[in-house]
N, C-alpha and C positions, 0 to 999 in steps of 0.2 A: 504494500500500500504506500502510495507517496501522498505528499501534502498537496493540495489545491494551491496553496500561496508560498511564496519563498518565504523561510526563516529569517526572519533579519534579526541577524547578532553581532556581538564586536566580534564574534570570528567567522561566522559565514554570511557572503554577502551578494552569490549570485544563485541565480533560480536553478543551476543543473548542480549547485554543491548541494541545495537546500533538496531538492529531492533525495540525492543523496545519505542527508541526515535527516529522514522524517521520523526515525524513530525519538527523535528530541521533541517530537510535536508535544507530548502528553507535560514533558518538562516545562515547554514553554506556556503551555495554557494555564500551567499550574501558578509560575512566577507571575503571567501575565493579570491572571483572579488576583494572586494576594496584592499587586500594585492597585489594580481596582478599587480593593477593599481597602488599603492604606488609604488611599486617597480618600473612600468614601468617610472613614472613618475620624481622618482627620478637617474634613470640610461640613462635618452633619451639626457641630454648632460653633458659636462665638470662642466659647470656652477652648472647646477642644481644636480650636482653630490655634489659640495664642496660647495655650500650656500643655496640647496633647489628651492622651487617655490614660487611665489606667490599663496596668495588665494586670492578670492575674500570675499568681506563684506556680511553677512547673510543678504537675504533678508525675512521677516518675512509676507511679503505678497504671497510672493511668497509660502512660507513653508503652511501657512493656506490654499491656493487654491486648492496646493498639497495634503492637508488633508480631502480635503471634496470629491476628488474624487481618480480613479486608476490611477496613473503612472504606466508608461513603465518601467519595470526594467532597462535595461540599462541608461532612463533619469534620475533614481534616483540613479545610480552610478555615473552619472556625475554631479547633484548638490549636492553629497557629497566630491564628489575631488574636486570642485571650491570651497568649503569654510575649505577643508585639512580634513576633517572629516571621519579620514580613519580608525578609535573605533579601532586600536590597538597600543601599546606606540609606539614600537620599527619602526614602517615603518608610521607611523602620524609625528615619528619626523626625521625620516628622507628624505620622500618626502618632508614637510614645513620649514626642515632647514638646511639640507644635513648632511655632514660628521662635517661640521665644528660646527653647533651647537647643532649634538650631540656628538661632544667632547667635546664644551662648560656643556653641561648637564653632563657627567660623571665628568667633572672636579669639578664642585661643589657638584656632590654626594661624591665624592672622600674627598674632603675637612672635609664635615658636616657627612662623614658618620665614621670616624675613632675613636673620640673620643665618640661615644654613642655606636659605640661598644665594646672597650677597656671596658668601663663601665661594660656593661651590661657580657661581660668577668669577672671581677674582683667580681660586686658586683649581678649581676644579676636583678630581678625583685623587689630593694628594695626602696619604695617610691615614689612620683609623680615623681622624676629625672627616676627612672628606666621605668615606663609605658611610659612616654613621649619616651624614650631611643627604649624599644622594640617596642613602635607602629612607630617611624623613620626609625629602623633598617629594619624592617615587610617588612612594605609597599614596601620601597625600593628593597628589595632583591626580592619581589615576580614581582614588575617592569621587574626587571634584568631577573629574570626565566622565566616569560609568558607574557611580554610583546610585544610578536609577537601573543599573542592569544586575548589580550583585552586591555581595556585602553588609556590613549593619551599620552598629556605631561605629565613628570615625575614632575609638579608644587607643587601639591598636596604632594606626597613623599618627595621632597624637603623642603618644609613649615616645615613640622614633624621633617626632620632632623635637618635644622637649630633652632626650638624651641627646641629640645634634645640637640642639642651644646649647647646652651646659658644655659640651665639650670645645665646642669655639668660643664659649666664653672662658675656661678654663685656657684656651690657648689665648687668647688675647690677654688673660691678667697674667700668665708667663712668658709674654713678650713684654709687657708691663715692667713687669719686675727686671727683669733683663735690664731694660732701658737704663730704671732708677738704679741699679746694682752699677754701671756702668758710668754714671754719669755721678755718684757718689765717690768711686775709687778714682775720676777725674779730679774730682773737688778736693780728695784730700793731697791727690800726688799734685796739685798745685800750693794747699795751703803750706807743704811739707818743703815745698823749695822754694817759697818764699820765706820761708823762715830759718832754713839752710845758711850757717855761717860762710861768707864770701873767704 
């Protein structure tokens, strides 16, 4: 059986691959319902437009029971909305936290995301500051790009970026020091021969 429509994904993107891969069809209907539901979920009021919804607490009994036999598709779209489990970044975080915290989220990428790339600008892929640097930057921006296609919270992106901050900032206050260390051992080998008996 092949698809009726090409698959459009960030990895397949003509109609004879998409026949190809129809067995993906059932995956994609699946992502495609819970982006539906995020959406719906986070647009059904005021409230949960600007702070999100609640989820509920995973039950892990319930997930095994689920496992040993078929669920109804629709039942399994909805014990994934009740625990926010909606596997793409951009509508995960904002049906569970609305508009306001994912501005909180871009705020802090914004923050941790400036000086690892200033870096990686200047000096590019050089030493463990730089990989820390590009693997923060990566992640993030590929967040920012396809994150309506997979993914959750940006937590993980985040971690990366602020270990990239810290570690250029760690090398900027040991270039620091350097400078002062260098510019003090000046100031004494000068006060030391001006005071030097002629």
């Amino acid at each position: 059986q092949t698809c009726a429509l090409p698959i459009l994904s960030i990895f397949v993107l003509e109609r004879g691959a998409a026949r190809a891969h129809a067995v993906t069809e059932s995956s994609n209907l699946w992502h495609g319902r819970l982006r539906e539901l995020a959406i719906d979920r986070w647009m059904a009021s005021p409230r949960s437009f600007l702070v999100g919804n609640r989820i509920q607490r995973y039950d892990a009994e319930i997930g095994f029971i689920a496992g040993q036999q078929e669920v109804a598709f629709e039942r399994a779209l909805e014990r994934a909305t009740e625990v926010g489990a909606y596997e793409t970044g951009w509508f995960s975080t904002l049906a569970v936290t609305g508009v306001m915290g994912l501005g909180l989220y871009l705020a802090l990428a914004w923050q941790y995301f400036r000086r690892p790339w200033e870096y990686l600008m200047r000096r590019g892929i050089a030493g463990p500051e730089g990989a820390f640097c590009f693997l923060g930057v990566f992640t993030m921006t590929m967040w920012f790009l396809f994150g309506w296609t997979y993914g959750g919270y940006p937590s993980f992106e985040l971690v990366l970026l602020i270990v990239a901050d810290v570690a250029c900032g760690d090398l900027h206050r040991g270039a620091q020091t350097k400078v002062a260390v260098k510019d003090e051992a000046a100031e004494a080998g000068t006060v030391r021969a001006a005071v030097a008996p002629v």
